[in-house]
C-alpha positions in Angstrom: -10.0 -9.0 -65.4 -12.9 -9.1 -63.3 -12.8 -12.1 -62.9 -9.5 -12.5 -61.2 -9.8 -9.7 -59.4 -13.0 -11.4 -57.5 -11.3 -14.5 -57.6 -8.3 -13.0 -55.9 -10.6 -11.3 -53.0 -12.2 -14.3 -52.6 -9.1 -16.2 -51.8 -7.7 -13.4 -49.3 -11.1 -13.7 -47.7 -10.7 -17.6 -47.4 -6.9 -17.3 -46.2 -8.9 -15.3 -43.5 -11.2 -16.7 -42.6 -8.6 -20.3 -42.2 -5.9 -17.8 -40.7 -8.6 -17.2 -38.1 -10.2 -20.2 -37.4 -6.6 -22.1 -36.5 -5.8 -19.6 -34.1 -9.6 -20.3 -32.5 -8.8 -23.9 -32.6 -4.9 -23.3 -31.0 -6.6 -21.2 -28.6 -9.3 -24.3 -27.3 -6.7 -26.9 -27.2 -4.3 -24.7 -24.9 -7.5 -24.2 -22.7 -8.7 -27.5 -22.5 -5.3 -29.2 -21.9 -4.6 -26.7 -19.3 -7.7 -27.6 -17.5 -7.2 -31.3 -18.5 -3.3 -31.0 -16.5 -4.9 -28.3 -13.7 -2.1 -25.6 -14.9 -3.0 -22.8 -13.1 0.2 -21.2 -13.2 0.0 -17.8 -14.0 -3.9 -17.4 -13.1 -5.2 -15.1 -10.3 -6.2 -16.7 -7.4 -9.4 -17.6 -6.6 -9.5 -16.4 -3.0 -7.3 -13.7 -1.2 -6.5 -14.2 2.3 -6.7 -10.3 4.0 -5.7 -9.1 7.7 -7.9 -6.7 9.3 -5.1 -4.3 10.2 -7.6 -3.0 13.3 -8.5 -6.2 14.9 -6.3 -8.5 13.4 -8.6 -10.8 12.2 -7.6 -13.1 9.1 -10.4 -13.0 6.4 -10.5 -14.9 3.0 -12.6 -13.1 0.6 -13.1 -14.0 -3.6 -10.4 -12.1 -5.4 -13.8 -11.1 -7.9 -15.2 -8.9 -5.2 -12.0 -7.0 -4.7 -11.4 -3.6 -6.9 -8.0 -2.9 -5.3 -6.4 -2.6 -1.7 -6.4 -1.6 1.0 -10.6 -3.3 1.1 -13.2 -2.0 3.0 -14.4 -3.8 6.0 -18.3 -4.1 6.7 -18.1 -1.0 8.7 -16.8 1.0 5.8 -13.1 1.1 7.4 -10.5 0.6 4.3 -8.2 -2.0 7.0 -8.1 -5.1 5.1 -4.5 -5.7 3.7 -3.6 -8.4 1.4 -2.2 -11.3 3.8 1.1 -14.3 3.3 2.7 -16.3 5.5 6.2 -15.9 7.1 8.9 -18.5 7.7 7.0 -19.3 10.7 3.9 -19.6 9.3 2.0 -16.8 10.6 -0.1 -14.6 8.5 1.4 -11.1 7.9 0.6 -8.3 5.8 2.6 -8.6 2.6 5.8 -6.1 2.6 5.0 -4.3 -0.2 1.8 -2.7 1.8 3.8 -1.9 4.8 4.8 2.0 3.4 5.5 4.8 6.4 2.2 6.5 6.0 0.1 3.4 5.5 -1.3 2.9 8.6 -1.7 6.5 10.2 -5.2 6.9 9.6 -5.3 4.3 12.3 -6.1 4.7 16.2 -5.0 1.0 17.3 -3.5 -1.4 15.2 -3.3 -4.8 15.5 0.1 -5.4 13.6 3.3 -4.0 13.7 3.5 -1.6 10.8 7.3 -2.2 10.6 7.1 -5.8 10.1 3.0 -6.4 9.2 3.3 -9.5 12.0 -0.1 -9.5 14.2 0.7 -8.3 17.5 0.2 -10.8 20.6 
């Protein structure tokens, strides 16, 4: 009886240790083909385009040095808003950032905090 228990165990452990080593293997080949085909669908940029909401100047920053938004600019001011283009391709602040209160910490703006379009 000892015998097949150990012999039992030792197969579970083997159907483990297969179980797991297929899914590592299904795991590398849906990595390497999608860099192989440059799928990127469904990955986080690599860069973020931001508006300074104060002067209006368009920044791109790495998305790895951003912790959330609104970001702080390099004199500590939290007035850079993540930025897309319109129909006419100008940069504005994306609509989901353009709330009532969002911008009334600010003195001047350079956008219209209706629309998030850069003022001329």
């Amino acid at each position: 009886m000892v015998k097949q228990s150990t012999s039992v165990a030792m197969n579970k452990a083997q159907i483990s240790k297969l179980v797991g080593a297929c899914v590592l293997l299904a795991v590398s080949v849906i990595l390497i083909l999608s860099v192989v085909t440059g799928d990127d669908k469904g990955s986080a940029p690599s860069r973020v385009t931001l508006i300074n909401v104060i002067t209006g100047e368009v920044v791109k920053m790495r998305a790895s040095k951003i912790a959330g938004f609104p970001v702080v600019d390099d004199e500590g001011r939290p007035c850079l808003f993540p930025a897309q283009r319109n129909d006419d391709g100008e940069y504005v602040v994306q609509a989901r950032f353009l709330t009532a209160d969002r911008f009334e910490q600010f003195d001047q703006l350079a956008i219209n905090p209706d629309t998030g379009s850069l003022l001329e």
